[in-house]
py3Dmol code that shows the C-alpha trace and the ligand (Angstrom):
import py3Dmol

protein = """\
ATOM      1  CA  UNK A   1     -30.159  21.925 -73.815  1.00  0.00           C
ATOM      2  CA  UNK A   2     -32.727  24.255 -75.371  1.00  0.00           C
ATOM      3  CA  UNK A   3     -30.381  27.529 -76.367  1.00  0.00           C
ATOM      4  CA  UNK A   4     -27.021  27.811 -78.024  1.00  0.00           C
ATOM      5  CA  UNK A   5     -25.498  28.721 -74.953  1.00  0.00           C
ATOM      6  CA  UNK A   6     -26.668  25.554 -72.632  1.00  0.00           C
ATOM      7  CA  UNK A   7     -24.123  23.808 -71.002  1.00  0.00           C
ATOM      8  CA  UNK A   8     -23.205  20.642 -69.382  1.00  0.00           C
ATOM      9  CA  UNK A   9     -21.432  20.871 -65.859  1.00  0.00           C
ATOM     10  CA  UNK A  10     -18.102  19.099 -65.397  1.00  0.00           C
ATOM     11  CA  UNK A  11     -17.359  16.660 -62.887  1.00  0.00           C
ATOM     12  CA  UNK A  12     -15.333  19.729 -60.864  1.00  0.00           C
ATOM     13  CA  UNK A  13     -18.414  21.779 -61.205  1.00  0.00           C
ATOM     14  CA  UNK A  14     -17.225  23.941 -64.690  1.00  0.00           C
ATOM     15  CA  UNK A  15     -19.761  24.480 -66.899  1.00  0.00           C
ATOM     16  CA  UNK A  16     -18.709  23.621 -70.820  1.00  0.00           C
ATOM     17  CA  UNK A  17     -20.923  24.652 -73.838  1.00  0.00           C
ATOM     18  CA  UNK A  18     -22.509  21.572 -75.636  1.00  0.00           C
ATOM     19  CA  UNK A  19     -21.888  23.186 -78.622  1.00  0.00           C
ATOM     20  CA  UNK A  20     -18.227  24.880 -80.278  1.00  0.00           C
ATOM     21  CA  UNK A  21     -16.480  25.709 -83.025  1.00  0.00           C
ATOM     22  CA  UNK A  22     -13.745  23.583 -84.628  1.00  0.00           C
ATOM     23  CA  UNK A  23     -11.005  25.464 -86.293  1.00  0.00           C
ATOM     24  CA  UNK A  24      -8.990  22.313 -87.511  1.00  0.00           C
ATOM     25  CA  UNK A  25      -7.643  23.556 -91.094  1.00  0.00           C
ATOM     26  CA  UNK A  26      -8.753  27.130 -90.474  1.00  0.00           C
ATOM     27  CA  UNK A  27      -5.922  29.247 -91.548  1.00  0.00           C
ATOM     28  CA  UNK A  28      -3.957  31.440 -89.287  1.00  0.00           C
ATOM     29  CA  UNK A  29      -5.257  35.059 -90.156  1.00  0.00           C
ATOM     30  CA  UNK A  30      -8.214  36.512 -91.847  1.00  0.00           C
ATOM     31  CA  UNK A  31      -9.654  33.043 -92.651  1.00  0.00           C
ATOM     32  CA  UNK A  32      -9.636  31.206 -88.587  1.00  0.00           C
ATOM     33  CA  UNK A  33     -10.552  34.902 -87.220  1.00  0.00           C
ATOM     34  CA  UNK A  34     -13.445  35.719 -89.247  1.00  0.00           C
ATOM     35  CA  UNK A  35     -14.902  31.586 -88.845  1.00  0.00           C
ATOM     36  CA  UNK A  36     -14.526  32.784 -84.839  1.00  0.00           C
ATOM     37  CA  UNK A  37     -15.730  35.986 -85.299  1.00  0.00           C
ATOM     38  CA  UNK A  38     -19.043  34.564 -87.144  1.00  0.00           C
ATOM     39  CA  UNK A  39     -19.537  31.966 -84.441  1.00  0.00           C
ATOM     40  CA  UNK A  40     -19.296  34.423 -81.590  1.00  0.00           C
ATOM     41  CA  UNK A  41     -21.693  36.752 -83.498  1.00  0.00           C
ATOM     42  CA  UNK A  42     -24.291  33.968 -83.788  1.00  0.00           C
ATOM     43  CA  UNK A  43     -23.686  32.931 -80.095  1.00  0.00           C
ATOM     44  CA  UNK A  44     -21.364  30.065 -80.072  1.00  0.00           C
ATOM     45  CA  UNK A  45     -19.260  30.362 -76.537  1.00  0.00           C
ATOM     46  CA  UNK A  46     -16.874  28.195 -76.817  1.00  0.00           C
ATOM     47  CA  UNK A  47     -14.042  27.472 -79.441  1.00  0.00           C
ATOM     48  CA  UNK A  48     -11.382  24.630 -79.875  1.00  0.00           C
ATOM     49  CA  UNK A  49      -8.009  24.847 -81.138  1.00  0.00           C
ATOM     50  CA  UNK A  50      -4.617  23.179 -80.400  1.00  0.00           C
ATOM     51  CA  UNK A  51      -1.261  24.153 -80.479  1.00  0.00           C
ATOM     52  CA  UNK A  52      -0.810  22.042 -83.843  1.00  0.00           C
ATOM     53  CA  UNK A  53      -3.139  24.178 -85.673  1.00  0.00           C
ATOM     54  CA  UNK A  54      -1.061  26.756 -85.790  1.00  0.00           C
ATOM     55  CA  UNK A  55      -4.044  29.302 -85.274  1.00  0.00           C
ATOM     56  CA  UNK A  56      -4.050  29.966 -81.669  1.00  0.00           C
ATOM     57  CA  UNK A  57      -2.932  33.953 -82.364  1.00  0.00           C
ATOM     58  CA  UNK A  58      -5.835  34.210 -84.635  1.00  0.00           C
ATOM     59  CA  UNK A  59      -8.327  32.704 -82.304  1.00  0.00           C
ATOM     60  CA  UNK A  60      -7.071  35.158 -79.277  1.00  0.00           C
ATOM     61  CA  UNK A  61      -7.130  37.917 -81.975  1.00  0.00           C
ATOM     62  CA  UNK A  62     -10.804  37.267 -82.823  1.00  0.00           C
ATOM     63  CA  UNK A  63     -11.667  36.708 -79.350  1.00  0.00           C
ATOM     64  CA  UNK A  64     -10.352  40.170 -78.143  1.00  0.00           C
ATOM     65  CA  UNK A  65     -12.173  41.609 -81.114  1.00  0.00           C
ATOM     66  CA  UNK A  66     -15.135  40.446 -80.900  1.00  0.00           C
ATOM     67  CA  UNK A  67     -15.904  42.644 -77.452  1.00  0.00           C
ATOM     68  CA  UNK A  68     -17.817  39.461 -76.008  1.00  0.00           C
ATOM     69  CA  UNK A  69     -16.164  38.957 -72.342  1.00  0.00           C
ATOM     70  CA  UNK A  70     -13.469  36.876 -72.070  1.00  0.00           C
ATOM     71  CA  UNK A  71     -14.875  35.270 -68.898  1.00  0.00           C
ATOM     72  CA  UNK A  72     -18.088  33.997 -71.220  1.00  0.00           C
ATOM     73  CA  UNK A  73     -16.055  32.157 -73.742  1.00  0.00           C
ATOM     74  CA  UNK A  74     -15.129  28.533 -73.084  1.00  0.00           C
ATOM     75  CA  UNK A  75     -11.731  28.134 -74.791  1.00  0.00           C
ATOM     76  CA  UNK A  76      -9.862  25.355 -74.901  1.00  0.00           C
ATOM     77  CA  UNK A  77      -6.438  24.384 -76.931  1.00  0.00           C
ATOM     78  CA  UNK A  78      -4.254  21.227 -76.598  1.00  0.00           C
ATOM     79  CA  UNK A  79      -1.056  20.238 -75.919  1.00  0.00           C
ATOM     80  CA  UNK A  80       1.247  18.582 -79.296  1.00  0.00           C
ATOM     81  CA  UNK A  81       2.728  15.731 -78.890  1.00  0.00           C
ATOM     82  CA  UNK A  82       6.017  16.568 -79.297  1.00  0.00           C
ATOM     83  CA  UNK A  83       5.695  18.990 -76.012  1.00  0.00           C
ATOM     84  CA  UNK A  84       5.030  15.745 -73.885  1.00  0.00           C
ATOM     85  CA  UNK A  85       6.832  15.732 -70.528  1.00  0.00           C
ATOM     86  CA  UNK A  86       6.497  17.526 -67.472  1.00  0.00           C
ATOM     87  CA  UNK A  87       8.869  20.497 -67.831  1.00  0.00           C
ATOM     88  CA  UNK A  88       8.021  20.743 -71.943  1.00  0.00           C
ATOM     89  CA  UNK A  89       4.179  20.751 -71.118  1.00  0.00           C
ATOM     90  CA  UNK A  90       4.753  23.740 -68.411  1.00  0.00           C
ATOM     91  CA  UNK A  91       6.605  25.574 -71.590  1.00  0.00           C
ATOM     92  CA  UNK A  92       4.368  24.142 -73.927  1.00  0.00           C
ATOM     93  CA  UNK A  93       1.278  26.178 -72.243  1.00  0.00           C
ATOM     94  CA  UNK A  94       3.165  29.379 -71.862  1.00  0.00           C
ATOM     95  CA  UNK A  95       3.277  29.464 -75.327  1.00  0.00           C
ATOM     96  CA  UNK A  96      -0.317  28.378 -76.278  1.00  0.00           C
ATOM     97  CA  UNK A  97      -1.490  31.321 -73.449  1.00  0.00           C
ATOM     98  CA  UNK A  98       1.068  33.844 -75.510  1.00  0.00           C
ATOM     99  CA  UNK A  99      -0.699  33.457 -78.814  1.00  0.00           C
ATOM    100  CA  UNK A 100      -3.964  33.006 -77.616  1.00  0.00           C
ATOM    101  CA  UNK A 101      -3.115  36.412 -75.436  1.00  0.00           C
ATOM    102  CA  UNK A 102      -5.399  35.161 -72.440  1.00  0.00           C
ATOM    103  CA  UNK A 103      -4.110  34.719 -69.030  1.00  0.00           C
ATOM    104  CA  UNK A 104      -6.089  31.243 -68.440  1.00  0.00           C
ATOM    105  CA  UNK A 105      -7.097  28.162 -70.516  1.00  0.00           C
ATOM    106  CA  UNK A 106     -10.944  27.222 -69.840  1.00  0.00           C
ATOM    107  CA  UNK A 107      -9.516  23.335 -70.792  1.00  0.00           C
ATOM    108  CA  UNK A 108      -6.517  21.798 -71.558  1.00  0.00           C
ATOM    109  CA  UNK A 109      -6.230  18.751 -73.443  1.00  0.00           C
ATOM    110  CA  UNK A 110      -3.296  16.149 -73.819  1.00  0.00           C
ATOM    111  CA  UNK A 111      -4.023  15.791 -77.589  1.00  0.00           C
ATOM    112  CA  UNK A 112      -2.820  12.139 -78.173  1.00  0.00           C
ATOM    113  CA  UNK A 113      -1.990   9.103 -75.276  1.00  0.00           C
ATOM    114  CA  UNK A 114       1.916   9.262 -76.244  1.00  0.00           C
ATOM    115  CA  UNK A 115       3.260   6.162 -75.207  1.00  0.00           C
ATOM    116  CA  UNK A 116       5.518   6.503 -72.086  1.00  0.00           C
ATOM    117  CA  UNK A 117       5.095   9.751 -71.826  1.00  0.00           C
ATOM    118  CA  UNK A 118       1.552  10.739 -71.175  1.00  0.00           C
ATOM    119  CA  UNK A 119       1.353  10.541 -67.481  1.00  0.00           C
ATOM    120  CA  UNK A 120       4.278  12.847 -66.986  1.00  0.00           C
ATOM    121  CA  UNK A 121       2.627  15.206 -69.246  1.00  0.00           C
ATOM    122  CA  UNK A 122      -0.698  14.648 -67.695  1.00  0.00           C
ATOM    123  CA  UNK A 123       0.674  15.630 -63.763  1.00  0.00           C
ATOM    124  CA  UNK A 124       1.429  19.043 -65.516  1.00  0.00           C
ATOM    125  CA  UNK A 125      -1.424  20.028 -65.937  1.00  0.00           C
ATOM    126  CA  UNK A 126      -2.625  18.846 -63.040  1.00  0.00           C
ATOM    127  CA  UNK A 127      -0.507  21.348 -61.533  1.00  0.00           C
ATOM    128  CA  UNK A 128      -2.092  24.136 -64.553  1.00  0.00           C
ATOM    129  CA  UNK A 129      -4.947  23.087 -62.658  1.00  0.00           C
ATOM    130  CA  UNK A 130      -3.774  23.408 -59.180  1.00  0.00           C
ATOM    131  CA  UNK A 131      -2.467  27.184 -60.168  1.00  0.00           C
ATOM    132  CA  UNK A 132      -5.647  28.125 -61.820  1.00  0.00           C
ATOM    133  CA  UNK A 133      -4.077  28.360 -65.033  1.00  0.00           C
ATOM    134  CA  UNK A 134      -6.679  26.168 -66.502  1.00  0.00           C
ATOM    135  CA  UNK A 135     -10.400  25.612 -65.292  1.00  0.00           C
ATOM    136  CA  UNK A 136     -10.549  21.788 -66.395  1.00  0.00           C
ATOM    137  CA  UNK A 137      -7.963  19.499 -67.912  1.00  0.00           C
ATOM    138  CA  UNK A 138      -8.712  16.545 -69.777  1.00  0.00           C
ATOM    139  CA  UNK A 139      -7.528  13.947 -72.353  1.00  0.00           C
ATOM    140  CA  UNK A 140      -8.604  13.419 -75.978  1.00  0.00           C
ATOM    141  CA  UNK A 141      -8.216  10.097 -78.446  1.00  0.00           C
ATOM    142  CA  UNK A 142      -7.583   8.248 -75.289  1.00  0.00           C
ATOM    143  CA  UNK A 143      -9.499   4.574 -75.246  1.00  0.00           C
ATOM    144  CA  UNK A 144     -10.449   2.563 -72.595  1.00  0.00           C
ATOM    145  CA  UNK A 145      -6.573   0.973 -71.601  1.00  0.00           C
ATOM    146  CA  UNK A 146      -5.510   4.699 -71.696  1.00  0.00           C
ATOM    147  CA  UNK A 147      -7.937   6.081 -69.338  1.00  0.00           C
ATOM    148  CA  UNK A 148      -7.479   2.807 -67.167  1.00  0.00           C
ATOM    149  CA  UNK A 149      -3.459   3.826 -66.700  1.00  0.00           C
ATOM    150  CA  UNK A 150      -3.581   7.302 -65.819  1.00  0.00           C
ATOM    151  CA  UNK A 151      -6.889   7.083 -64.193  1.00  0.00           C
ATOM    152  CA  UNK A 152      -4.324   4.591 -61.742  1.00  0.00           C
ATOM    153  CA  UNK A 153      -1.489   7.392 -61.859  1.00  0.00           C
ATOM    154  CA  UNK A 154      -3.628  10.582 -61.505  1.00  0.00           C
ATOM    155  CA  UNK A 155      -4.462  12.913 -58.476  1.00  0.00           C
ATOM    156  CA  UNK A 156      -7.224  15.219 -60.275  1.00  0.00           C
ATOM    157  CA  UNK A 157      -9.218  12.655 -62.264  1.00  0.00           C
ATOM    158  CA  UNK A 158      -9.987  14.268 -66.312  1.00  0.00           C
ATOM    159  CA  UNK A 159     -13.249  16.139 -66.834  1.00  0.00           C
ATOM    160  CA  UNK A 160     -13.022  15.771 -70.558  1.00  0.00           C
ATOM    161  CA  UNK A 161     -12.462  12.784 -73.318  1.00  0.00           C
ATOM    162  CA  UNK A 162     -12.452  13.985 -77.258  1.00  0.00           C
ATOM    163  CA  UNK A 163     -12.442  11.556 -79.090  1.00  0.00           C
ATOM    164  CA  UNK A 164     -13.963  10.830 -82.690  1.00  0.00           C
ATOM    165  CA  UNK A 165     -17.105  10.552 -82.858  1.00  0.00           C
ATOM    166  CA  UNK A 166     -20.331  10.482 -85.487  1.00  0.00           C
ATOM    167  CA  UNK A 167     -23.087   7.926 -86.125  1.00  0.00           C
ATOM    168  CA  UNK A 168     -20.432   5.679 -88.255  1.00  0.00           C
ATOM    169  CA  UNK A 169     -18.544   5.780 -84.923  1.00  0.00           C
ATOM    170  CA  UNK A 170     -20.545   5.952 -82.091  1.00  0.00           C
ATOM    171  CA  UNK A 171     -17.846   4.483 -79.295  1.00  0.00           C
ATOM    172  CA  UNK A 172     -20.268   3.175 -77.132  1.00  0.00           C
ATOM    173  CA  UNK A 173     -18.186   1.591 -75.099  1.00  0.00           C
ATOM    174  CA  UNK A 174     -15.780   3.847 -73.702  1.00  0.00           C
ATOM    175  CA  UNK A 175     -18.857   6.229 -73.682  1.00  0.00           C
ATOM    176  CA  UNK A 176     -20.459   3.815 -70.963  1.00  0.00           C
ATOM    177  CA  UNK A 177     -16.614   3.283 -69.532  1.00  0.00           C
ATOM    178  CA  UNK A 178     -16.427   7.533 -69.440  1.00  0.00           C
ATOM    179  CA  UNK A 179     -20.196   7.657 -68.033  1.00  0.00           C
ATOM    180  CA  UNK A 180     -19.426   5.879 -65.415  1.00  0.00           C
ATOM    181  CA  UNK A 181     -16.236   7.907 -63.900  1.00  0.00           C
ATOM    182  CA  UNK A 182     -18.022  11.338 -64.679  1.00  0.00           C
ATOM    183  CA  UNK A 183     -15.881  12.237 -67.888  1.00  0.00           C
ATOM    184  CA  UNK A 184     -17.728  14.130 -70.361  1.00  0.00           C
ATOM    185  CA  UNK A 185     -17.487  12.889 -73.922  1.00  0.00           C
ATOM    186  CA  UNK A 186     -16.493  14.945 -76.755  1.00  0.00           C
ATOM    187  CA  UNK A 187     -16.594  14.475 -80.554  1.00  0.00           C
ATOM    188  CA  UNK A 188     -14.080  15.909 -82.760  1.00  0.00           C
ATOM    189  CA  UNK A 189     -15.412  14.812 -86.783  1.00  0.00           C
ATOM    190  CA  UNK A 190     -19.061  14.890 -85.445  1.00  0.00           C
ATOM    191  CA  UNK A 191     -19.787  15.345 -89.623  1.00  0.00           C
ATOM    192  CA  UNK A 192     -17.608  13.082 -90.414  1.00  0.00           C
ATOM    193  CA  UNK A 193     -15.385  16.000 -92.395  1.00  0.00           C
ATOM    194  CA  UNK A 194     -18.904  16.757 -93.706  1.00  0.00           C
ATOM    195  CA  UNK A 195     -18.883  13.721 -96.304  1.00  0.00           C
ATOM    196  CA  UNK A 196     -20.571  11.148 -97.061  1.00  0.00           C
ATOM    197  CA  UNK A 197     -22.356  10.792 -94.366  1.00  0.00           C
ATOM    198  CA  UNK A 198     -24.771  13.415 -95.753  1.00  0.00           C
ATOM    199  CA  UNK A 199     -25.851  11.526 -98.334  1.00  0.00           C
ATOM    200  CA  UNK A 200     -27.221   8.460 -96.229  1.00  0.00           C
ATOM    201  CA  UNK A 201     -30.529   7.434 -96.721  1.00  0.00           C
ATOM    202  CA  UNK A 202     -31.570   7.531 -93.065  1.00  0.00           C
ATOM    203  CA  UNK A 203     -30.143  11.292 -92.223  1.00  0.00           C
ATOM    204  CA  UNK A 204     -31.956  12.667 -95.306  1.00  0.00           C
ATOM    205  CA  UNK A 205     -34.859  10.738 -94.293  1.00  0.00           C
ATOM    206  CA  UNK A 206     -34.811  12.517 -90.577  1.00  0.00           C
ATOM    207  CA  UNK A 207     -33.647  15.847 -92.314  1.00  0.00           C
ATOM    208  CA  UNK A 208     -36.777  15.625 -94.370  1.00  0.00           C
ATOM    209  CA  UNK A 209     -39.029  14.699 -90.942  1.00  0.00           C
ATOM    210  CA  UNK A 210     -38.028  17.540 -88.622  1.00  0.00           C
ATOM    211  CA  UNK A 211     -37.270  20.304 -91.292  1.00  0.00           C
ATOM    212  CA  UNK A 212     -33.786  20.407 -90.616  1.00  0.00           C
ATOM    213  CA  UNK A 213     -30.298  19.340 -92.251  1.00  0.00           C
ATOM    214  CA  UNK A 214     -28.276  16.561 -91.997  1.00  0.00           C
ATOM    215  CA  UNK A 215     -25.526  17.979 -90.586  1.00  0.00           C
ATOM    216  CA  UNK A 216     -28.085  19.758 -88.058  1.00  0.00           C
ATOM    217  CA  UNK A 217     -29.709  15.791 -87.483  1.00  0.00           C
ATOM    218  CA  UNK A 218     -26.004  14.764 -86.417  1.00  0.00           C
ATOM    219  CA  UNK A 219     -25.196  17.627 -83.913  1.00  0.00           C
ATOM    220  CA  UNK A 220     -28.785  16.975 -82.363  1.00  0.00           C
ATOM    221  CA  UNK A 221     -28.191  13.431 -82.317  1.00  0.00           C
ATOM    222  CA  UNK A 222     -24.421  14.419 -80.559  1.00  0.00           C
ATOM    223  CA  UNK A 223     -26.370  16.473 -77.946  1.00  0.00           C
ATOM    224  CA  UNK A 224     -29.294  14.601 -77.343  1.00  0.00           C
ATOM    225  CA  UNK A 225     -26.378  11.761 -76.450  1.00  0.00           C
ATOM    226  CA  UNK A 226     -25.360  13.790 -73.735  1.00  0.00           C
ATOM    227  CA  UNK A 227     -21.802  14.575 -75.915  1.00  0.00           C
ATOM    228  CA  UNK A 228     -20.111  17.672 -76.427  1.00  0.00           C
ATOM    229  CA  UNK A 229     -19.880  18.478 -80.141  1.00  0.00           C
ATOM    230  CA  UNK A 230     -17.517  20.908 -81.798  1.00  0.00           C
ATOM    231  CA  UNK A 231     -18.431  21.053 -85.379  1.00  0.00           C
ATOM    232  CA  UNK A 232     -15.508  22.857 -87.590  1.00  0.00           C
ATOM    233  CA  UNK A 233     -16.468  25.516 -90.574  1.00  0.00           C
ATOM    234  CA  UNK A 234     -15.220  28.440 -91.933  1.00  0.00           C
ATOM    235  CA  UNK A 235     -17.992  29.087 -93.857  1.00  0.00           C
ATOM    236  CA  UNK A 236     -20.592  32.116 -92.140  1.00  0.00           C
ATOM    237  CA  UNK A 237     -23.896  30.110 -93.760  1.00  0.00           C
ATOM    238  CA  UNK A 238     -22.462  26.796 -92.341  1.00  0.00           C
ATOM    239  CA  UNK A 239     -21.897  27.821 -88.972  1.00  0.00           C
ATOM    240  CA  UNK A 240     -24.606  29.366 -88.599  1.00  0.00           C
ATOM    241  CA  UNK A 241     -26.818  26.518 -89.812  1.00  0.00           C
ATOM    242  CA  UNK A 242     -24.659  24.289 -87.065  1.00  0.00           C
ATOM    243  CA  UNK A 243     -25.973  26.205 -84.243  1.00  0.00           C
ATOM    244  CA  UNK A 244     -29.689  25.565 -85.204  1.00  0.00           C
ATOM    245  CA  UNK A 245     -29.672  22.933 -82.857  1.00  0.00           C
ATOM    246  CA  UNK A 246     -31.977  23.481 -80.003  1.00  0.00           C
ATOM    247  CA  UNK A 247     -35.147  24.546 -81.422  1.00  0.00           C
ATOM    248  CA  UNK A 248     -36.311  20.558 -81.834  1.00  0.00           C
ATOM    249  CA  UNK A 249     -36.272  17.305 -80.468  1.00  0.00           C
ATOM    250  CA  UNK A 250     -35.206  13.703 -82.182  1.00  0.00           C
ATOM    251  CA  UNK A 251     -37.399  11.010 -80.419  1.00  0.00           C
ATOM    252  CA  UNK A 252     -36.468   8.390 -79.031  1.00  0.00           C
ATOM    253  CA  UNK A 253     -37.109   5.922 -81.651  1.00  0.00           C
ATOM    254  CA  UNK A 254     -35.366   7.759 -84.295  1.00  0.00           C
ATOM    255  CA  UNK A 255     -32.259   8.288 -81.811  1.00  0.00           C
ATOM    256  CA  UNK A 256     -32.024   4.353 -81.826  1.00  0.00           C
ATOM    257  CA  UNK A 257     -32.109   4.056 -85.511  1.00  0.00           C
ATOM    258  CA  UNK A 258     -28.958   6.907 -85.686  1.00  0.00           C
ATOM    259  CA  UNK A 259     -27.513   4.544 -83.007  1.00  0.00           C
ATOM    260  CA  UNK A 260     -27.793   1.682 -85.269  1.00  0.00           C
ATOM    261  CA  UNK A 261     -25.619   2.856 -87.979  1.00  0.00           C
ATOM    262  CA  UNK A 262     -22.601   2.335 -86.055  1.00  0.00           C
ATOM    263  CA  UNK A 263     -20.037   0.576 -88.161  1.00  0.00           C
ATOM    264  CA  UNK A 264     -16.649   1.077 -86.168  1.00  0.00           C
ATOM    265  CA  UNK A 265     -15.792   3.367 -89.255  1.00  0.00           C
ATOM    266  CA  UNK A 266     -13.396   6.570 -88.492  1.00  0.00           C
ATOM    267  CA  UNK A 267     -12.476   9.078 -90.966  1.00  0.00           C
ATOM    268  CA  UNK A 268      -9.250   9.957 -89.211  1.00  0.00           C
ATOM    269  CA  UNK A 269      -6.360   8.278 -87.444  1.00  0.00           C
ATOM    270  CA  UNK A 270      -6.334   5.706 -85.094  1.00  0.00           C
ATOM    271  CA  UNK A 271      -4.924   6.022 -81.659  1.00  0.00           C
ATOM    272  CA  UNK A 272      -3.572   2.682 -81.612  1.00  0.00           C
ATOM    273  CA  UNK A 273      -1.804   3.138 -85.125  1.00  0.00           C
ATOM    274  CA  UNK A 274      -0.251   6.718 -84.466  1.00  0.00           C
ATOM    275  CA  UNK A 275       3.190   6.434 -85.308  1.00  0.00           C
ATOM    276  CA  UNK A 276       4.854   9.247 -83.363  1.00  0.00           C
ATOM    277  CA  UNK A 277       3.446   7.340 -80.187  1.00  0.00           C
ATOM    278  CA  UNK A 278       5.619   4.694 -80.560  1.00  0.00           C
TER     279      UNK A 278
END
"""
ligand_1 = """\
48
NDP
P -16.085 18.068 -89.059
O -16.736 16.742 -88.950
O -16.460 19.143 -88.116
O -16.273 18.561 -90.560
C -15.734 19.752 -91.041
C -15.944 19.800 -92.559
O -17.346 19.783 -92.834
C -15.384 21.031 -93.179
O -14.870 20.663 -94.450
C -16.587 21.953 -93.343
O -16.430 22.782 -94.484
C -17.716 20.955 -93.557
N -18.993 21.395 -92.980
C -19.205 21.942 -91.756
N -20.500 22.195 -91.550
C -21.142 21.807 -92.676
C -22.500 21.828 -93.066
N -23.443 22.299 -92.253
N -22.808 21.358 -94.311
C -21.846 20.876 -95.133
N -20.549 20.832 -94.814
C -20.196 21.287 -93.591
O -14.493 17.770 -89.019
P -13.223 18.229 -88.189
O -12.224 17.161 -88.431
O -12.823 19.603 -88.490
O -13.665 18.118 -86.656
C -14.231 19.189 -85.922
C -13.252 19.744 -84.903
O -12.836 18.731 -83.994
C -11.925 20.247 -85.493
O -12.042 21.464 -86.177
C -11.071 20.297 -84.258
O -11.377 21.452 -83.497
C -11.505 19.014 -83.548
N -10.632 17.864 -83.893
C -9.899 17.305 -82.879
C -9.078 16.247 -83.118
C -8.304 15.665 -82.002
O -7.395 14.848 -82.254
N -8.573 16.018 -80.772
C -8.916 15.649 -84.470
C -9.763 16.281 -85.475
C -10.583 17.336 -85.170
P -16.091 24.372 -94.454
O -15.160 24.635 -93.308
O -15.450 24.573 -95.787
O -17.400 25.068 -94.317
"""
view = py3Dmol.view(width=600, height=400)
view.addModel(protein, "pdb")
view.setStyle({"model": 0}, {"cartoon": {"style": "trace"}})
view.addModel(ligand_1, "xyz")
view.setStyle({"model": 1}, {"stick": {}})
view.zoomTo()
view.show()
């Protein structure tokens, strides 16, 4: 963990970047291709999109245009939930690999546990996976009950959960639960959607400390937790400043006291209250 490009290796032996860019909200031309474009620049390898974005052209665009090898990118895009199934998912991916203009997916994600229909979509892209279309395949805003069903319906366990995650939210649990089957954790929000969290007394406190920023405090504290982090921006100053993570260490006793300010608190949607799953 001591350069921009360190990874962690996935339980099937794939090694993932620790650190990528977000492009949630990033608009589809000039403004998602110059945010990716930045971060490859500064030395980001990896990026994550979704099919829901509507951004993956842009992405692929910047990617190609950025003349940093395909091969030392870690991409990864997910799969809407209106494309669950097993046929729509097969389509589904076509599509995503069109705009992104790649021939392979570094990981694919089922973006939300649909209700009925997430193990079908899941077997998929287990067979992505089994045609080398994709190099991992994973989950994301799946909880503990989740996991527990397909984990009992699945041939090629997931390498990946993304899930939110910041110090408001620190999902302890299902990070032991994950921990424990060799599923790397993930955190989508890692700044919360760069609010308030800013602002709190004990992250400016630690900012102050180690000469650093809050939002650089957070993606240390993400890291240091052994999680992926994907911070989003589309501003060049910003991203830059996000990837000025691995030039310090938080100690121990100041990691507990980010631990502590778990409050259960999310900044976006539920999994359990997501309408379209029902
Ligand atoms: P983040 O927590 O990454 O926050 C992004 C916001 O913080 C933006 O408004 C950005 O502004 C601002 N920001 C970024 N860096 C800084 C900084 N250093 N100082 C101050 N403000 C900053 O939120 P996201 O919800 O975007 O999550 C990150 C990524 O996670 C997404 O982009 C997406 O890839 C993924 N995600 C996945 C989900 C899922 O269901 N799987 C759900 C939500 C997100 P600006 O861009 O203007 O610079």
């Amino acid at each position: 963990m001591h350069a921009i490009e360190s990874t962690t290796k996935l339980s099937n032996g794939v090694d993932m970047p620790w650190l990528g860019l977000g492009v949630y909200k990033a608009q589809e031309g000039n403004e998602v291709k110059t945010a990716v474009r930045t971060a490859l620049e500064v030395g980001y390898r990896a990026i994550d999109t979704a099919a829901i974005y509507e951004n993956e052209s842009g992405v692929g665009e910047a990617l190609r245009e950025s003349g940093v090898a395909r091969n030392d990118v870690f991409l990864t895009t997910k799969l809407w939930n209106a494309d669950q199934g097993y046929e729509s998912t097969l389509r589904a991916f076509d599509e995503s690999l069109r705009k992104l203009g790649t021939d392979y997916i570094d990981l694919y994600l089922v973006h939300w546990p649909v209700k009925g229909k997430y193990v079908d979509t899941y077997r998929a892209m287990e067979r992505l996976y089994r045609d080398g279309r994709v190099r991992a395949i994973g989950v994301s805003n799946f909880h503990i009950h989740h996991l527990e069903e397909l984990l009992a319906n699945c041939e090629i366990k997931p390498m990946v959960n993304q899930v939110e995650l910041h110090p408001m939210l620190s999902q302890l649990e299902l990070r032991q639960f994950c921990s424990q089957r060799d599923i790397q954790m993930e955190a989508w929000s890692p700044l919360m959607k760069g609010g308030a969290i800013f602002l709190h007394p004990l992250i400016r406190e630690l900012a102050e400390k180690y000469g650093k920023t809050p939002a650089q405090i957070i993606l240390r504290w993400d890291i240091q937790s052994d999680i992926v982090t994907i911070p989003k921006s589309v501003t060049p100053e910003r991203i830059r400043e996000n990837s000025q993570i691995f030039d310090f260490m938080i100690s121990h006793e100041d990691m507990k006291r980010i631990d502590a300010l778990n409050e259960n608190k999310r900044v976006g949607t539920n999994p359990e209250k997501y309408d379209i799953m029902e």
